[in-house]
N, C-alpha and C positions, 0 to 999 in steps of 0.2 A: 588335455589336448595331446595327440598322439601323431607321428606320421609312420609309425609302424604296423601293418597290416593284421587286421584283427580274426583272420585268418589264415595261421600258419602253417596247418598243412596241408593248404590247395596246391603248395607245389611236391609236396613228398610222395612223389610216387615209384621213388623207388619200391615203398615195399607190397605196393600195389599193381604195380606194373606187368610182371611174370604172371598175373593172376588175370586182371585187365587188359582188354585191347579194344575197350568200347570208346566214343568221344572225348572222354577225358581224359586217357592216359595218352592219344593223340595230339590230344588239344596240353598237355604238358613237353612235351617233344617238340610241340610248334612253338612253343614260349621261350625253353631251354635255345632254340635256333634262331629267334626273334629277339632275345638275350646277346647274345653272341654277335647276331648280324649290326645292332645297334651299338652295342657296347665296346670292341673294337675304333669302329672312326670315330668316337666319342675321346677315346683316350688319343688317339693321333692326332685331333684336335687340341688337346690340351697341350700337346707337346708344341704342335706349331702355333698355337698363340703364346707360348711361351718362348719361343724361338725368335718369333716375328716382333713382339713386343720387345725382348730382350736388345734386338739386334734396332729396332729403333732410339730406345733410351742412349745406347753406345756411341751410334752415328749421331746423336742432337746434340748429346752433351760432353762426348768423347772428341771425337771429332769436329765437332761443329758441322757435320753436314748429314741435315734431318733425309730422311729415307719419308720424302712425303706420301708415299703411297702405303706405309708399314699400319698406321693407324685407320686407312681404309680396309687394307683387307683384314686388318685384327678383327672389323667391327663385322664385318660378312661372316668370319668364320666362328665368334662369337655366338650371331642370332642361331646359325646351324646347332652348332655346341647348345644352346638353349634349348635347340626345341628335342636332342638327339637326348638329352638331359633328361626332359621330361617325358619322354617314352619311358628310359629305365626308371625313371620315380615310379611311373604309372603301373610300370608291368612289376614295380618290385610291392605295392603297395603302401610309397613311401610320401606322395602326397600329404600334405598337412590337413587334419580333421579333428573332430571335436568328439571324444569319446565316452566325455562322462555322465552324458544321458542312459547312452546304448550300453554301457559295460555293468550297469547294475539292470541289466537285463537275463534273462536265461540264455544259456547256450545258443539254443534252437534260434531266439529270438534276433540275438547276435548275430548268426548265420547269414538270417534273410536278412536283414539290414544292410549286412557286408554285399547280399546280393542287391539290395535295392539300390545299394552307392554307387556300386559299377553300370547298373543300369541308366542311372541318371548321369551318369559321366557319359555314357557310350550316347545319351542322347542329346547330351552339347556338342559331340565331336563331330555326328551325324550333322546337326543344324549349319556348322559351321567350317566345313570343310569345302563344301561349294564355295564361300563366299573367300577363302584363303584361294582357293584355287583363282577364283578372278584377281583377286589383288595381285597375286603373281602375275596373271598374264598382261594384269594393266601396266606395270614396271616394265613391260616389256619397252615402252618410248620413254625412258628413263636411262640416262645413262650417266654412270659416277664420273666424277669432278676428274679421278688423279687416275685411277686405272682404265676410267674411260670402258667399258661394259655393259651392255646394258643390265640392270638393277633386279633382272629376274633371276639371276643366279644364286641373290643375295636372297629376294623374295620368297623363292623355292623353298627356303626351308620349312616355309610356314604351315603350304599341303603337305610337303611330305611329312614334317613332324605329327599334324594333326592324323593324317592317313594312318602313319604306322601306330599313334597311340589308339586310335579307332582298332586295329587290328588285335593290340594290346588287350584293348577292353572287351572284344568277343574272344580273346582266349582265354582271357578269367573268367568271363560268366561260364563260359566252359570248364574251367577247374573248378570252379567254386560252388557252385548251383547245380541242384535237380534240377530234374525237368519239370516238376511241380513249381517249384521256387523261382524257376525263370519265368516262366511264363505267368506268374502271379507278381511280380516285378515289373516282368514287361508292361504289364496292363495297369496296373497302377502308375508309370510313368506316362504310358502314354494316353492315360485316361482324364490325367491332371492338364496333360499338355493341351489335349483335346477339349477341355471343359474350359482354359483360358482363351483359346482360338475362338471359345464359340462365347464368351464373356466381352471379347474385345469391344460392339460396339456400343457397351456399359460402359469398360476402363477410359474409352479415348478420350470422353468429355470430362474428365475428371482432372484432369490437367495435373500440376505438380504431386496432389495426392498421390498418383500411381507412384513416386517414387517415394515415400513410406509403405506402399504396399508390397513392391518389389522387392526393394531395398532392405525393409524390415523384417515384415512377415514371413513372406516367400525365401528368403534367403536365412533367417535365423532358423525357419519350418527346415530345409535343407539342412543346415551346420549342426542343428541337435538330432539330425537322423543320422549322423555321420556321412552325409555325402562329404566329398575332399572339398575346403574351402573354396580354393581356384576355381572348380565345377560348379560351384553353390552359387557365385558371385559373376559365372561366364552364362550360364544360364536364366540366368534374374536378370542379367543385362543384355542377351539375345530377346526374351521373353516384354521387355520392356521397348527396346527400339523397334521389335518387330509388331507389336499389337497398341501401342500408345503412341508414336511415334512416325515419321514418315521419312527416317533416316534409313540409307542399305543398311544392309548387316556390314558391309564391306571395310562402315568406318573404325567398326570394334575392332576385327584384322589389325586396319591403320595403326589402330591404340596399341592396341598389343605390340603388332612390329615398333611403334617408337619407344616403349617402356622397352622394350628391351634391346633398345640400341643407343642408350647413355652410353657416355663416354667413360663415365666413372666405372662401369660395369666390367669394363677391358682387366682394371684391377685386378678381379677376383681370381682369373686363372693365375696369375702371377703369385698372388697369394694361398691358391691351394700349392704351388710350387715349392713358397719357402715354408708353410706348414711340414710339407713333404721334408722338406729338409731338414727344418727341427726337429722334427718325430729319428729321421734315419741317424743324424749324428750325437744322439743321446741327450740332445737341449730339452726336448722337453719333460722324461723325466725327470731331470735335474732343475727343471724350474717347477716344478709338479713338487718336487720335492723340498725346493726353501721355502715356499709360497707354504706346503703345507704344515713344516716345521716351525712358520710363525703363526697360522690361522687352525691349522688341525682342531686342537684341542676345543676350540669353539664350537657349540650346537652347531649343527650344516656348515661346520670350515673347510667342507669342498667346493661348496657353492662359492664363498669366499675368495677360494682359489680362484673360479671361475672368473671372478671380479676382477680381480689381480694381475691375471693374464692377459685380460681383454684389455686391462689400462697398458699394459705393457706391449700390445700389438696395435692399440688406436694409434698411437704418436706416430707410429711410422705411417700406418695408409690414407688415414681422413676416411674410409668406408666403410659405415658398417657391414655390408656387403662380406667386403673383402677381411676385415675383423675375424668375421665366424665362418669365412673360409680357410682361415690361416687356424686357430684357433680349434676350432671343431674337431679337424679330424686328427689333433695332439692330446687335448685334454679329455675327450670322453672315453676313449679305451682308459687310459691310467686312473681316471675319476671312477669305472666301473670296475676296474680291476682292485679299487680300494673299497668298495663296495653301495658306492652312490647309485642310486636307482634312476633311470635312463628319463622316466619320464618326470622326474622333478626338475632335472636340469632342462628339459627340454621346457618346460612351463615358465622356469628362470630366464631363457636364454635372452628372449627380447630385450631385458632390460640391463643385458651387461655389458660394459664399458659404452653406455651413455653419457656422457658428458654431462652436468647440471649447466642450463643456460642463467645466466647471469644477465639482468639488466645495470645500463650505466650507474645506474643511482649503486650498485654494488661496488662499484670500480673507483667512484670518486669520494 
């Protein structure tokens, strides 16, 4: 399982470029700008949910006089930070997928696959950008509790996110694709899509069945083609409510905007914060290094490490979330710089610093 782009030099145009001036070397220029445009209020976002959080924990517990409105706007500038998040995953090719069907494949084969992932990303983004754009406009007679606004500012994020990673995903098939291999992509996406439209009034009588054929089929046929998970599993569930089902699309939005507006999720910028700080004041080499001075010697004693750290960072936050935001981006430059390979740890990572749950008959 990989969330690293299994093709790497759709963006190297430098040494193409002085040579090229055809669609692609454009459609790299529009990415590098697209890059830039999102990547910026990405990172001022992280400052001022670190600001704004900061300044709330001081005023409740400092103080004693909570800042009631710090935890609303934390949670507004969050879902944006999410969805501005997942543009640059999408334009960097960093989405989580499943690559060990496709990578004992040929080159060529590799290619068009990597083209068929983005095609089928680009046609959940399409399905579902109308239906974000209504949800936004329905928050419009929604108005928050403490800041009192109405709720489409907060909403907003959801077209715009979807919109710009839409735009994202026609400037990779642009880097990344012929024009043979697009349009043979194309067609096969939209041929599949076409042939369940015209299957619907087969599926609807089938009642909970269609959610093993979704669910299973459809979405594991996905994950071993390497489409990105999240697309595998947005798709098979637009695909499900929209031909078996007599729900809008509108409600999947809803899902979406409430998974990503826990409370516990506010954590993680705080937590990529004191990462940041461990990494800068030298902590976490030096816990890189007692960690590995007791486990080293062991078959995979960096993984180990991994184990080690993550018990060392659970205590303080209760999220795993915030865990392997704190965590990640300390120990895998040093774990790679000692020569651990990027995608074993990433296959590990799930299962580090989980806790074993315990039932009572353990306790008494």
């Amino acid at each position: 399982m990989s969330g690293v782009s299994h093709a790497p030099n759709a963006d190297d145009g430098r040494a193409t470029a002085s040579t090229e001036r055809g669609p692609r070397h454009w459609a790299i220029i529009a990415n590098t700008m697209l890059g830039h445009l999102v990547a910026v209020p990405a990172a001022l976002l992280v400052l001022a949910e670190v600001a704004i959080l900061s300044a709330g924990i001081v005023g409740r517990y400092v103080f004693r006089s909570p800042i009631v409105w710090s935890d609303e706007l934390a949670g507004i500038l969050f879902l944006w930070l999410a969805m501005l998040g997942s543009v640059i995953a999408f334009q960097r090719g960093e989405h989580m997928r499943m690559t060990a069907i496709v990578g004992v494949l040929s080159a060529g084969a590799r290619a068009f696959f990597d083209v068929v992932a983005a095609a089928a990303s680009l046609a959940f983004l399409v399905l579902v950008v109308w239906p974000a754009y209504e949800f936004a406009a329905d928050e419009a007679f929604v108005t928050t509790p403490a800041l009192e606004i109405i709720n489409t500012w907060r909403a907003a994020a959801l077209p715009i996110g979807i919109g710009l990673m839409l735009v994202a995903a026609t400037l990779r098939l642009c880097r990344i694709a012929s024009l043979r291999s697009l349009l043979a992509s194309l067609a096969i996406v939209a041929g599949l899509i076409l042939a369940f439209v015209l299957l619907a009034p087969v599926l609807k009588p089938l009642g909970n069945l269609n959610l093993l054929i979704f669910f299973v089929f459809v979405v594991g046929a996905m994950v071993f083609a390497a489409v990105p998970i999240a697309f595998a599993f947005g798709l098979a569930t637009v695909g499900y409510l929209a031909l078996t089902t007599s729900t809008p699309d509108v409600v999947m939005i809803g899902r979406m905007d409430e998974g990503m507006s826990h409370l516990i999720l506010l954590a993680v910028p705080l937590f990529v914060f004191l990462g940041l700080l461990i990494e800068m004041t030298g902590m976490a080499r030096a816990m890189v290094g007692f960690l590995a001075s007791l486990l080293g010697h062991v078959r995979g004693g960096l993984h180990y490490v991994l184990v080690g750290a993550m018990y060392l960072v659970s205590g303080i936050s209760g999220s795993k979330a915030a865990d392997m935001a704190a965590v990640a981006p300390v120990l895998f430059p040093e774990m790679r710089q000692r020569g651990a390979k990027p995608a074993i740890s990433l296959r590990c990572w799930p299962r580090r610093g989980r806790k074993p749950k315990r039932s009572r008959r353990h306790w008494s």
